[in-house]
N, CA, C and O of each residue as an XYZ file, in Angstrom:
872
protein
N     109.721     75.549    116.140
C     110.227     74.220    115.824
C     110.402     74.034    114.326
O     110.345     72.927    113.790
N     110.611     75.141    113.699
C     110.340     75.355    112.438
C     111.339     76.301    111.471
O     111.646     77.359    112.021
N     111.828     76.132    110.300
C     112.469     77.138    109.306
C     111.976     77.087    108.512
O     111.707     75.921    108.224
N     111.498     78.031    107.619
C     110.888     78.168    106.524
C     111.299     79.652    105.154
O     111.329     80.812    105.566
N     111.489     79.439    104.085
C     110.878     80.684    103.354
C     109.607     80.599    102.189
O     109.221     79.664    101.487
N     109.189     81.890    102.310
C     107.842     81.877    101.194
C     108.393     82.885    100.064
O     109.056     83.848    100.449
N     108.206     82.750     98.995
C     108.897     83.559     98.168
C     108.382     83.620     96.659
O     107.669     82.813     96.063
N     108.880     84.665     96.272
C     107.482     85.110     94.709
C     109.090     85.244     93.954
O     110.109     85.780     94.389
N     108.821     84.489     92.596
C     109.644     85.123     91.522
C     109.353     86.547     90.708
O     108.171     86.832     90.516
N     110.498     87.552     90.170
C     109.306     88.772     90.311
C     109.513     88.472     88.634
O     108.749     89.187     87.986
N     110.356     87.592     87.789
C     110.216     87.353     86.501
C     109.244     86.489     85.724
O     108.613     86.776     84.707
N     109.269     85.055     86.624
C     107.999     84.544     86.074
C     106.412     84.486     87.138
O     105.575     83.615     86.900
N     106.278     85.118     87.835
C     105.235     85.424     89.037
C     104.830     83.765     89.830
O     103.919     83.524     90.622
N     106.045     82.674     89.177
C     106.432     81.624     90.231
C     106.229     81.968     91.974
O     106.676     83.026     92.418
N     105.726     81.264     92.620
C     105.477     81.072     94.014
C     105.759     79.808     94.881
O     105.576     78.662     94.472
N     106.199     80.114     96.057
C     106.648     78.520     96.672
C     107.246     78.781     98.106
O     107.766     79.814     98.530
N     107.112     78.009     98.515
C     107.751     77.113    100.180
C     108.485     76.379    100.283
O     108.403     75.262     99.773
N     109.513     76.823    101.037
C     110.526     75.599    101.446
C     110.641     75.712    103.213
O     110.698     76.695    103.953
N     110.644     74.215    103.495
C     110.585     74.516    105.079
C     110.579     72.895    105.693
O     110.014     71.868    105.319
N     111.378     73.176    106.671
C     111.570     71.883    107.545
C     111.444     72.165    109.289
O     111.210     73.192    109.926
N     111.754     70.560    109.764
C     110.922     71.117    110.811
C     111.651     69.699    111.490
O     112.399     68.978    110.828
N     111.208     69.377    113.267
C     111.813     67.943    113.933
C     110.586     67.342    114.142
O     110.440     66.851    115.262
N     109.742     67.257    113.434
C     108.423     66.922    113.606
C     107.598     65.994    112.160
O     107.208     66.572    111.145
N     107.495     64.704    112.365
C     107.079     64.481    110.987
C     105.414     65.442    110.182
O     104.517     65.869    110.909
N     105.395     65.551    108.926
C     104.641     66.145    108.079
C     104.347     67.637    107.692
O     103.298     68.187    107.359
N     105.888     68.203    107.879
C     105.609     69.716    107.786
C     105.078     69.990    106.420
O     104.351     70.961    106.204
N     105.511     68.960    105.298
C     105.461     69.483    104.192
C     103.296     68.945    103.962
O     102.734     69.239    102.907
N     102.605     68.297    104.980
C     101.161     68.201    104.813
C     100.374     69.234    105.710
O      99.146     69.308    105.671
N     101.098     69.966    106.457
C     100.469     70.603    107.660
C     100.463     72.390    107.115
O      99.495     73.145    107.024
N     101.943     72.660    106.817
C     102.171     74.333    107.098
C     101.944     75.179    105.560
O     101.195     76.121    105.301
N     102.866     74.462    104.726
C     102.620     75.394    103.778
C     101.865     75.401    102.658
O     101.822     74.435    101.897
N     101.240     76.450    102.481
C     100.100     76.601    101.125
C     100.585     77.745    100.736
O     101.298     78.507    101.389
N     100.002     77.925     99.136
C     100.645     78.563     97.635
C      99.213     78.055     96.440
O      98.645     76.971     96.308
N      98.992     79.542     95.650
C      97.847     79.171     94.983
C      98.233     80.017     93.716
O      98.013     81.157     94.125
N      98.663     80.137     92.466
C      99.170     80.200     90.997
C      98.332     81.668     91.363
O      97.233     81.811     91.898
N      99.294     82.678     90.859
C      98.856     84.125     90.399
C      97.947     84.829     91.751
O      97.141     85.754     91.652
N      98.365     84.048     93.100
C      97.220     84.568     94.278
C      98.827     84.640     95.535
O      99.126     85.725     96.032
N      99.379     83.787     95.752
C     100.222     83.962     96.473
C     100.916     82.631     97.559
O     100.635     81.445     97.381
N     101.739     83.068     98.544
C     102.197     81.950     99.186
C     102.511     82.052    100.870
O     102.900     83.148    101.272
N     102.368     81.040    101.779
C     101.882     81.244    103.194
C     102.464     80.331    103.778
O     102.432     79.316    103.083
N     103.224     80.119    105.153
C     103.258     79.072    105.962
C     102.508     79.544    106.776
O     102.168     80.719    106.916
N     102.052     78.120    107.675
C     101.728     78.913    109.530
C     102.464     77.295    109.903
O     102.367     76.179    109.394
N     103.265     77.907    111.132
C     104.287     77.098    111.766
C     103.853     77.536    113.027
O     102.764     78.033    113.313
N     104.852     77.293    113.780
C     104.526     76.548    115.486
C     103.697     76.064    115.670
O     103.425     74.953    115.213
N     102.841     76.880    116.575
C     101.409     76.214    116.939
C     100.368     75.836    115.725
O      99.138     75.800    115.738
N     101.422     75.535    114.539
C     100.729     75.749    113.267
C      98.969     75.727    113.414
O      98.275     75.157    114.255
N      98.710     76.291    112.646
C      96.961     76.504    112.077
C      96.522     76.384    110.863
O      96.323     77.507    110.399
N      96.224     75.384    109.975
C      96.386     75.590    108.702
C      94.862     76.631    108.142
O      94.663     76.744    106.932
N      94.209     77.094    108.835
C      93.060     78.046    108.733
C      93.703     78.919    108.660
O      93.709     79.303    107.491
N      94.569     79.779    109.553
C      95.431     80.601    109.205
C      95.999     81.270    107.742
O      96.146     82.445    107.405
N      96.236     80.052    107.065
C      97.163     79.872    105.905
C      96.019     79.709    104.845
O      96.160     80.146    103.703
N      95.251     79.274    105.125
C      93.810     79.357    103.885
C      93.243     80.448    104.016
O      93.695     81.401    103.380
N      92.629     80.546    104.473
C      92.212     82.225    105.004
C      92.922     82.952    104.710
O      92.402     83.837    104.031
N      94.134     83.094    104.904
C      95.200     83.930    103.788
C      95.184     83.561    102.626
O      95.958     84.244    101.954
N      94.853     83.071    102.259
C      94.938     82.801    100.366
C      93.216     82.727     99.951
O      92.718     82.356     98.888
N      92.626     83.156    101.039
C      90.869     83.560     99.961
C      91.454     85.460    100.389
O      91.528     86.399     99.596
N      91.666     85.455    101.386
C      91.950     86.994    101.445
C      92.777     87.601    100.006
O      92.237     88.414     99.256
N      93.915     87.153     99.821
C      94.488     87.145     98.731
C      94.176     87.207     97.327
O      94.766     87.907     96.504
N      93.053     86.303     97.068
C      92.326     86.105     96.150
C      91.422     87.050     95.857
O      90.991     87.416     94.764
N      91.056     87.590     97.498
C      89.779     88.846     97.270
C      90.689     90.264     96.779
O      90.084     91.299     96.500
N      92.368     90.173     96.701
C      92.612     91.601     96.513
C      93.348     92.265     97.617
O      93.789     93.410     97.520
N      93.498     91.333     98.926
C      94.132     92.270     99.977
C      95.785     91.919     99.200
O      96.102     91.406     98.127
N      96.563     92.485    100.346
C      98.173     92.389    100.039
C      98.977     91.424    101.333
O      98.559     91.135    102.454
N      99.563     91.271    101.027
C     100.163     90.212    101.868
C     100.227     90.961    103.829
O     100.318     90.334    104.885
N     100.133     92.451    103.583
C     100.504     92.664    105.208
C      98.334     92.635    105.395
O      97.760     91.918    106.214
N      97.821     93.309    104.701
C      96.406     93.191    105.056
C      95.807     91.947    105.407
O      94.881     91.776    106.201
N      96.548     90.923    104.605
C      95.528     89.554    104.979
C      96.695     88.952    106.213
O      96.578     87.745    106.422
N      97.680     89.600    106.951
C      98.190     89.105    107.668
C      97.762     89.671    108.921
O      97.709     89.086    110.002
N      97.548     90.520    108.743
C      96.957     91.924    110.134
C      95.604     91.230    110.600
O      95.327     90.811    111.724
N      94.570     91.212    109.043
C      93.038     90.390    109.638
C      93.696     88.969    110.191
O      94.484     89.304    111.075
N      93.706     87.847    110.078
C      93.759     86.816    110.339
C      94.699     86.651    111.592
O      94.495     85.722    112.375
N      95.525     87.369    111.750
C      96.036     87.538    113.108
C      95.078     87.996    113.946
O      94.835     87.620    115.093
N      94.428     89.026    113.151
C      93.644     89.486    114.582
C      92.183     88.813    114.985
O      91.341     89.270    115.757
N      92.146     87.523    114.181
C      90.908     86.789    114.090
C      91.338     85.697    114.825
O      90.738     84.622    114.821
N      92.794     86.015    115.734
C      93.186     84.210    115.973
C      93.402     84.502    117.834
O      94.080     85.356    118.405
N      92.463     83.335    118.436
C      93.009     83.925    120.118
C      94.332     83.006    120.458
O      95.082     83.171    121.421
N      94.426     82.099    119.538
C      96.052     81.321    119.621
C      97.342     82.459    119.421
O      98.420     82.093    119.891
N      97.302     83.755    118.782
C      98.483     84.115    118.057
C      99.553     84.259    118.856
O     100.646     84.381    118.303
N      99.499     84.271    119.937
C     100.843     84.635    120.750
C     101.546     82.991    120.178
O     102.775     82.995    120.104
N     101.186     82.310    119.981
C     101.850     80.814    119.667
C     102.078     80.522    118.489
O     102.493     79.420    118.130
N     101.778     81.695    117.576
C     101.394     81.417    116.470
C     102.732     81.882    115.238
O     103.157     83.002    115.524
N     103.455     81.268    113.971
C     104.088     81.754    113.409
C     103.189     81.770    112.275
O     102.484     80.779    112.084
N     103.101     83.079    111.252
C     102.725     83.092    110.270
C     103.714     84.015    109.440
O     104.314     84.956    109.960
N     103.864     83.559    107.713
C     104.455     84.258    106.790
C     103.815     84.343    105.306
O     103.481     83.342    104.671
N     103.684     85.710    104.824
C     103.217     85.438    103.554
C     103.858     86.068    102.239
O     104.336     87.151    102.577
N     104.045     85.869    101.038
C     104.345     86.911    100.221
C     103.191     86.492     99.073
O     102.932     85.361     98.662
N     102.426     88.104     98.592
C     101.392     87.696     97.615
C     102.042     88.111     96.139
O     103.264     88.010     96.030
N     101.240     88.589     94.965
C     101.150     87.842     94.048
C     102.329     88.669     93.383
O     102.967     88.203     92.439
N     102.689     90.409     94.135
C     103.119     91.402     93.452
C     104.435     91.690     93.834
O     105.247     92.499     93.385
N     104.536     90.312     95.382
C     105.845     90.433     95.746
C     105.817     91.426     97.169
O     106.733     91.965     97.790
N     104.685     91.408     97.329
C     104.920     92.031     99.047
C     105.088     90.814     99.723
O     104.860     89.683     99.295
N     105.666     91.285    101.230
C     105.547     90.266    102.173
C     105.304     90.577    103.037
O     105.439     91.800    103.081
N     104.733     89.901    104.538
C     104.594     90.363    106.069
C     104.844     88.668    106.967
O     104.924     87.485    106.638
N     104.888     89.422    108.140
C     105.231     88.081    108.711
C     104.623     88.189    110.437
O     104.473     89.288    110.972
N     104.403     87.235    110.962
C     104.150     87.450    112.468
C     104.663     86.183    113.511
O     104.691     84.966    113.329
N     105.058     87.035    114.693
C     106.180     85.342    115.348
C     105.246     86.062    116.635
O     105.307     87.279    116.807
N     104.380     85.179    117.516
C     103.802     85.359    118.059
C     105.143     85.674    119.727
O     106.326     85.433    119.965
N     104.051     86.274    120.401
C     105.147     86.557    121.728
C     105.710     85.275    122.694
O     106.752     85.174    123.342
N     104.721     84.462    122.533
C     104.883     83.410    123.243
C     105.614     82.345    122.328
O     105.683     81.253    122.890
N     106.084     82.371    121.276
C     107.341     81.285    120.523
C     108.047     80.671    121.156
O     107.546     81.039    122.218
N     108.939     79.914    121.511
C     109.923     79.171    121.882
C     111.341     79.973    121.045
O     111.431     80.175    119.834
N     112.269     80.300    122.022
C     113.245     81.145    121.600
C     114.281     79.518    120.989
O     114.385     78.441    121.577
N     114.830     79.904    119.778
C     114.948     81.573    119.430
C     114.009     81.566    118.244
O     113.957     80.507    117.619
N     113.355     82.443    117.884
C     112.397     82.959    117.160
C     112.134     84.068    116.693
O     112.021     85.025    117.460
N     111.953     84.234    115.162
C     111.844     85.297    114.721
C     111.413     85.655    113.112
O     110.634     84.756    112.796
N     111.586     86.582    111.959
C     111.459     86.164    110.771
C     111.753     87.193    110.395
O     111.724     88.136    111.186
N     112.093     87.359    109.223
C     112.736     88.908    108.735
C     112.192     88.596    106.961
O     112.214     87.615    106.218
N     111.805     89.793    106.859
C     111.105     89.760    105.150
C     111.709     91.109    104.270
O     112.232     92.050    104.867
N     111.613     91.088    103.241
C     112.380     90.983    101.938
C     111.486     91.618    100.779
O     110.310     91.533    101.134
N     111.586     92.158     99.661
C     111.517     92.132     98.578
C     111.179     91.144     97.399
O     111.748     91.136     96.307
N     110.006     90.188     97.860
C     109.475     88.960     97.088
C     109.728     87.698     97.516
O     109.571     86.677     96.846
N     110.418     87.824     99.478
C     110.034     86.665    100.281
C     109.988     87.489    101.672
O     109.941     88.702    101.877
N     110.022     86.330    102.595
C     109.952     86.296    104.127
C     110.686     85.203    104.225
O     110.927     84.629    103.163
N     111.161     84.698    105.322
C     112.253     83.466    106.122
C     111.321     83.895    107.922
O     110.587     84.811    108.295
N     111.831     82.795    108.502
C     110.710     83.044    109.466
C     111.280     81.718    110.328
O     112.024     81.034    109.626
N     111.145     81.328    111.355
C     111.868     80.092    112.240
C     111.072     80.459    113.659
O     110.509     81.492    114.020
N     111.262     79.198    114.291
C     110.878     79.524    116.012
C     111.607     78.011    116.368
O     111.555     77.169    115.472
N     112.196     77.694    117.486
C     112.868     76.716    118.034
C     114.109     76.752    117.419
O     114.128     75.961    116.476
N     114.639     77.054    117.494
C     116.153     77.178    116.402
C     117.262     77.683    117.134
O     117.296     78.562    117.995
N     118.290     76.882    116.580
C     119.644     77.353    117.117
C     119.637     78.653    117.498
O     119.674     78.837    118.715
N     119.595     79.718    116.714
C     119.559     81.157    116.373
C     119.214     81.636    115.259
O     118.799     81.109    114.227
N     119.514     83.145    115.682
C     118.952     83.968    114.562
C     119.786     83.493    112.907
O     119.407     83.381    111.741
N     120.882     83.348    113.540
C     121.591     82.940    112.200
C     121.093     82.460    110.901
O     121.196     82.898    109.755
N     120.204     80.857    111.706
C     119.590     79.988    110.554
C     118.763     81.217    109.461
O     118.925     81.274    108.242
N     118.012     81.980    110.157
C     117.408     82.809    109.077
C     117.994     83.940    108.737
O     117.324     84.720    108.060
N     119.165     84.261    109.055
C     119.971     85.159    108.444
C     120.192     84.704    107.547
O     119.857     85.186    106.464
N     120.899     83.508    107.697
C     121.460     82.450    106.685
C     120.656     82.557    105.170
O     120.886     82.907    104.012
N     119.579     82.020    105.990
C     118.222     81.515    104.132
C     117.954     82.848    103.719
O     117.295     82.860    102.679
N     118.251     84.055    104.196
C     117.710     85.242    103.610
C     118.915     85.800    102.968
O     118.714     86.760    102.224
N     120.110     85.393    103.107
C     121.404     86.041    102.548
C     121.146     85.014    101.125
O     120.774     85.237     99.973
N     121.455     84.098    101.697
C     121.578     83.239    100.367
C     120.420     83.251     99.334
O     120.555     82.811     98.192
N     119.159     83.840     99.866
C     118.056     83.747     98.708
C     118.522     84.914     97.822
O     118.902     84.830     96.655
N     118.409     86.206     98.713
C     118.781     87.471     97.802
C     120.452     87.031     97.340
O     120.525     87.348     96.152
N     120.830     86.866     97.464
C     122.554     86.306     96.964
C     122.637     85.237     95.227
O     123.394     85.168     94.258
N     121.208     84.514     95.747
C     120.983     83.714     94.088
C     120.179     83.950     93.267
O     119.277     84.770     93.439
N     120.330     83.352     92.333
C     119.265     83.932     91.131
C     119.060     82.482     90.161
O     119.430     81.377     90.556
N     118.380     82.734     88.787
C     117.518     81.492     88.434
C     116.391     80.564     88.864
O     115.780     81.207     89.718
N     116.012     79.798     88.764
C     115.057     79.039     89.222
C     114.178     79.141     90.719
O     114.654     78.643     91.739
N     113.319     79.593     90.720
C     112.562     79.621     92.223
C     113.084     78.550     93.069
O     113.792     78.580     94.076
N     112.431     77.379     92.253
C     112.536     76.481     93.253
C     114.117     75.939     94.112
O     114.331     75.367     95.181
N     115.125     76.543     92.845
C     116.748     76.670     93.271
C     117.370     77.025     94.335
O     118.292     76.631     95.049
N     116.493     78.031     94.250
C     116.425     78.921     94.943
C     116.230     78.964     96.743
O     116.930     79.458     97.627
N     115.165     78.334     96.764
C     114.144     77.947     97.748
C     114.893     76.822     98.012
O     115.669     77.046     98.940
N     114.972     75.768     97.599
C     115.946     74.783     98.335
C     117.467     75.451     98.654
O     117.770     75.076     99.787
N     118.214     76.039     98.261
C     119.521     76.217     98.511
C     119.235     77.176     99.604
O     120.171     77.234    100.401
N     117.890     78.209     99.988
C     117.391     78.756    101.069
C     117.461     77.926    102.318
O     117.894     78.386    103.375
N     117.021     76.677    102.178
C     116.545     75.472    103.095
C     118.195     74.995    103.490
O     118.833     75.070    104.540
N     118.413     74.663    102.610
C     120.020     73.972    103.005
C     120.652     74.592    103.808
O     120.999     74.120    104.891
N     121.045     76.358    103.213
C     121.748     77.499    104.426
C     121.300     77.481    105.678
O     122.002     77.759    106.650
N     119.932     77.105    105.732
C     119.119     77.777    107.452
C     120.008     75.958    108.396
O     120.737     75.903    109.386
N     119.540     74.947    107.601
C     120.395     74.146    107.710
C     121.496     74.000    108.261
O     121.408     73.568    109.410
N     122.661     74.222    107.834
C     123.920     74.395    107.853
C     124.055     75.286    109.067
O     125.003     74.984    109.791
N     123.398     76.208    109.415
C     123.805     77.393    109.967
C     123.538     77.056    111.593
O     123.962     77.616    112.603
N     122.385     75.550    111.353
C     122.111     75.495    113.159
C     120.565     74.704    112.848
O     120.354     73.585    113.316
N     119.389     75.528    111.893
C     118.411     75.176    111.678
C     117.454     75.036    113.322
O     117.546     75.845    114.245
N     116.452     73.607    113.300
C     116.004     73.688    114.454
C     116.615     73.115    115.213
O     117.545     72.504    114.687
N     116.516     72.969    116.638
C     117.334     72.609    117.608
C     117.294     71.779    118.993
O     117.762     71.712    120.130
N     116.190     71.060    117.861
C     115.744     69.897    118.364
C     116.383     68.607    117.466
O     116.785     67.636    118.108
N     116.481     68.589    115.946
C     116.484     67.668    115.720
C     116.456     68.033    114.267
O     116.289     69.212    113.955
N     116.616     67.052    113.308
C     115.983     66.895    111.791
C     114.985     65.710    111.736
O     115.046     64.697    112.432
N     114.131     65.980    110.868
C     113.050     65.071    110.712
C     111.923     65.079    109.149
O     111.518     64.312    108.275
N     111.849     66.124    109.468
C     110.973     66.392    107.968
C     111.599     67.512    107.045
O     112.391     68.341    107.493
N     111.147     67.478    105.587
C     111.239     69.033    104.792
C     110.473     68.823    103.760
O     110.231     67.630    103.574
N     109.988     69.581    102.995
C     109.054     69.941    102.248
C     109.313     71.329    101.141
O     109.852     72.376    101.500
N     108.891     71.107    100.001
C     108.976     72.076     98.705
C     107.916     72.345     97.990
O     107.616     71.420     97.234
N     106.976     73.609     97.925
C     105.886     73.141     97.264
C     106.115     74.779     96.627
O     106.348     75.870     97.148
N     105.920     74.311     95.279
C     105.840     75.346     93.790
C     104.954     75.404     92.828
O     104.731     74.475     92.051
N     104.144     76.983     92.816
C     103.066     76.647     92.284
C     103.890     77.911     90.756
O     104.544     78.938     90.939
N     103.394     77.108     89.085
C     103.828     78.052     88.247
C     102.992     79.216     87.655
O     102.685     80.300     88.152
N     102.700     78.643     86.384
C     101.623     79.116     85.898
C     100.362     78.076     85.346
O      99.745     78.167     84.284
N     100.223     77.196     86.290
C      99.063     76.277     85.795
C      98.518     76.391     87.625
O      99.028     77.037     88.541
N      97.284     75.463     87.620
C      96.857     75.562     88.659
C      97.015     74.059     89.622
O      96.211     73.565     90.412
N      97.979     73.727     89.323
C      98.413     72.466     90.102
C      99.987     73.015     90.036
O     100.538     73.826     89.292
N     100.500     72.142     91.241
C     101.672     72.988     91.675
C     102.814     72.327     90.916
O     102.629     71.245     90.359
N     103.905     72.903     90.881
C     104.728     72.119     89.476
C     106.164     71.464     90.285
O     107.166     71.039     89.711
N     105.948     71.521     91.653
C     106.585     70.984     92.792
C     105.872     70.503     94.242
O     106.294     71.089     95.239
N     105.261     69.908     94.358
C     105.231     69.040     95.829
C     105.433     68.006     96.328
O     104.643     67.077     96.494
N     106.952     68.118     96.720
C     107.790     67.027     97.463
C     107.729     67.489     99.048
O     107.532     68.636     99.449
N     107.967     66.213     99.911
C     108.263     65.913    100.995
C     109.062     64.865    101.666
O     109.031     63.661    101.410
N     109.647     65.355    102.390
C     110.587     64.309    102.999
C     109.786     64.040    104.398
O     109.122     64.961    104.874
N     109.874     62.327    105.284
C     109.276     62.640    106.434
C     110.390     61.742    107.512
O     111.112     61.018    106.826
N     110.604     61.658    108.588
C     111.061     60.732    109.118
C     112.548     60.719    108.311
O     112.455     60.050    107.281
N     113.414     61.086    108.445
C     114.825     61.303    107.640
C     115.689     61.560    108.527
O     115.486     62.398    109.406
N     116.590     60.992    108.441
C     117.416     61.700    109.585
C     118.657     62.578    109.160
O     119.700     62.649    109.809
N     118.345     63.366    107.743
C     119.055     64.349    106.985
C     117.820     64.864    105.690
O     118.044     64.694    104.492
N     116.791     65.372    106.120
C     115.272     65.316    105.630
C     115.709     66.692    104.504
O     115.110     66.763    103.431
N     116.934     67.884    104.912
C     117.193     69.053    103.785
C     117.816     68.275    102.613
O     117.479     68.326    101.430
N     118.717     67.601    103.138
C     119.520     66.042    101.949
C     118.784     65.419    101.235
O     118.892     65.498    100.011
N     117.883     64.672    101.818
C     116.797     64.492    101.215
C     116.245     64.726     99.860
O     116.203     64.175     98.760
N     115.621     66.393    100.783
C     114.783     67.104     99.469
C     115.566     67.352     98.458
O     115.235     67.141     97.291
N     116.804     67.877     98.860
C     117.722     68.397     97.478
C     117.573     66.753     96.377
O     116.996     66.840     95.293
N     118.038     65.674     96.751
C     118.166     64.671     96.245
C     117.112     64.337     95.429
O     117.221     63.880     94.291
N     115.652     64.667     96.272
C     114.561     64.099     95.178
C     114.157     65.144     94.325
O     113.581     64.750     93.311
N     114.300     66.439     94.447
C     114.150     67.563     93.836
C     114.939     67.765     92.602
O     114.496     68.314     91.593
N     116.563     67.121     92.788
C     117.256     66.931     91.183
C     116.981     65.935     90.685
O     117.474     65.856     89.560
N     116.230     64.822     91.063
C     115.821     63.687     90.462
C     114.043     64.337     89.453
O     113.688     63.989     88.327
N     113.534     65.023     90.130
C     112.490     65.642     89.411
C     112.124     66.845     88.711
O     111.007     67.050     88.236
N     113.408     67.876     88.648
C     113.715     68.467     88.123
C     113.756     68.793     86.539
O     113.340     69.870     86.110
N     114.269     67.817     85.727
C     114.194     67.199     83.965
C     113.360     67.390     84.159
O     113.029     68.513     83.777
N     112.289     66.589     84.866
C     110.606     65.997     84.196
C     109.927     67.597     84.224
O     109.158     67.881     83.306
N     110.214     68.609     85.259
C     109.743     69.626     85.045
C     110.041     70.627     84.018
O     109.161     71.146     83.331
N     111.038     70.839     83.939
C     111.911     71.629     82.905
C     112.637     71.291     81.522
O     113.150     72.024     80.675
N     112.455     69.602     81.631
C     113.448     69.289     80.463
C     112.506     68.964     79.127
O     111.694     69.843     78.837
N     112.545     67.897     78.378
C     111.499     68.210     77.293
C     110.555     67.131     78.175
O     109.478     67.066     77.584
N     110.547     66.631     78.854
C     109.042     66.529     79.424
C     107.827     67.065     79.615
O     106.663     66.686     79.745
N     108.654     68.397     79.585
C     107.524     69.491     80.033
C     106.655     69.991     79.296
O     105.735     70.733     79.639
N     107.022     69.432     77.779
C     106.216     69.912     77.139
C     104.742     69.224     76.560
O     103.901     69.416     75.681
N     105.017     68.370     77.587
C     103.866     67.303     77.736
C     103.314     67.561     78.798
O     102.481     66.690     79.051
N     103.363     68.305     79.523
C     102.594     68.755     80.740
C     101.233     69.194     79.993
O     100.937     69.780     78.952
N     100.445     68.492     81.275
C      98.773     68.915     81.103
C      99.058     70.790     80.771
O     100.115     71.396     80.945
N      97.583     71.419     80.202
C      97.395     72.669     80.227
C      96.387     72.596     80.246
O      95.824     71.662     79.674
N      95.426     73.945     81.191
C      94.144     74.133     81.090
C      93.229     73.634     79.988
O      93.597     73.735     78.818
N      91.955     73.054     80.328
C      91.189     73.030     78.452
C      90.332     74.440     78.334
O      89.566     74.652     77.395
N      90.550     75.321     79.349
C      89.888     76.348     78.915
C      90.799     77.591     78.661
O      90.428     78.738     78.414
N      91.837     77.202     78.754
C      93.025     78.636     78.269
C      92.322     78.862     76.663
O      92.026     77.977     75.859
N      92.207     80.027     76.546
C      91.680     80.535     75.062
C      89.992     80.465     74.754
O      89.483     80.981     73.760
N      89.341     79.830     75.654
C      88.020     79.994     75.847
C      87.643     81.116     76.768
O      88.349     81.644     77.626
N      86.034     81.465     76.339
C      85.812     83.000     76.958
C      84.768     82.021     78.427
O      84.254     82.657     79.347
C-alpha cells in the first residue's frame, strides 16, 4: 500500500526517504534515517522495530544486507512485511515479504533501493529508480522527483492520501522532515512545501543553522 525510496548521496554522505502511501501518517510510521549511520523504511504490515533495529545494527557496523538478513529473520510477521535499507557507504538490500498484496516488489541500486506493495505495477518503481539514477544534485531533489515518477506512473492503487520526506545531513537533526496527510494530491503537496523550505535550508539561512557545541571538543 506503499512507494517508497531510501537513498545515500555518495558526495556529501546525505541520507533520506521519500514515500507515500493511501493511508494517513506514512511520513510518522515508516521511515527512519540517522546522520553518517544510514536510512530504512518498513512498509506494509509496517513495523517500525524493524526500521530501528536496523539503524542500532547499523550503528554497530553491520551493512545494509546484514542488518536486513538479522531482523528479517527475527520477525514471525515477514511474509507481510516490506523492508528497505541503504547504509552509510551506499550499500543497499531490500525484502517484500511473500504474502504482499500484488503488485509488489523493490529493486536496489548503487546508493538506493525503491520498493512498493499495493500498486498499480511494477512500473511505479521502475519509474522512481530510472529517474533517481537519471538525476543528479541535491538528495533531497532527487528523492522527491523519485516520489513524483512512482506517482505519475500508477503509484498505489488504492488511492492518494499521504507523503513524506525525511533528510538527514551532516548534523544530527534531520535537515528535512515534511509530511503531507489527508491530501487528495499528497506527492503535490510535498513538492510544494519542500520548495517553500528549501532557501531556509540552503540559502543564506543556513548559515544560521544550529551546529553541534561539541564539534572541535575531545
Amino acid at each position: 500500500m506503499t512507494f517508497s525510496i531510501v537513498a545515500r548521496d555518495p558526495d556529501t554522505g546525505h541520507l533520506g526517504v521519500a514515500i507515500s502511501t493511501a493511508v494517513p501518517n506514512v511520513g510518522g510510521r515508516c521511515p527512519y534515517a540517522a546522520t553518517g549511520v544510514g536510512a530504512v523504511s518498513s512498509q506494509a504490515s509496517s513495523n517500525p522495530y524493524l526500521a530501528l533495529y536496523s539503524i542500532q545494527l547499523l550503528e554497530r557496523g553491520a551493512t545494509a544486507q546484514d542488518a536486513l538478513d538479522k531482523v528479517v529473520s527475527w520477525d514471525p510477521g515477514r511474509a507481510n512485511r516490506q523492508l528497505h535499507i541503504v547504509d552509510a557507504t551506499g550499500g543497499s538490500a531490500a525484502h517484500t515479504g511473500d504474502e504482499n498484496v500484488d503488485w509488489c516488489g523493490h529493486r536496489t541500486g548503487d546508493g538506493f533501493s525503491v520498493a512498493g506493495n499495493m500498486l498499480v505495477g511494477q512500473e511505479t518503481i521502475d519509474a522512481m529508480a530510472e529517474r533517481f539514477i537519471a538525476s543528479t544534485g541535491l538528495l533531497s531533489d532527487r528523492l522527491v522527483a523519485a516520489l513524483e515518477a512512482g506517482q505519475a506512473a500508477g503509484g498505489d492503487k488504492r488511492g492518494r492520501v499521504s507523503a513524506a520526506l525525511l533528510v538527514m545531513g551532516d548534523q544530527d537533526y534531520s535537515m528535512f522532515r515534511l509530511q503531507v496527510d489527508e491530501h487528495p494530491d499528497p506527492v503535490a503537496e510535498l513538492r510544494r512545501i519542500y520548495e517553500i523550505q528549501k532557501p531556509r535550508v540552503f540559502g543564506p539561512d543556513a548559515r544560521s543553522m544550529p551546529r553541534s557545541i561539541m564539534e572541535g571538543h575531545p
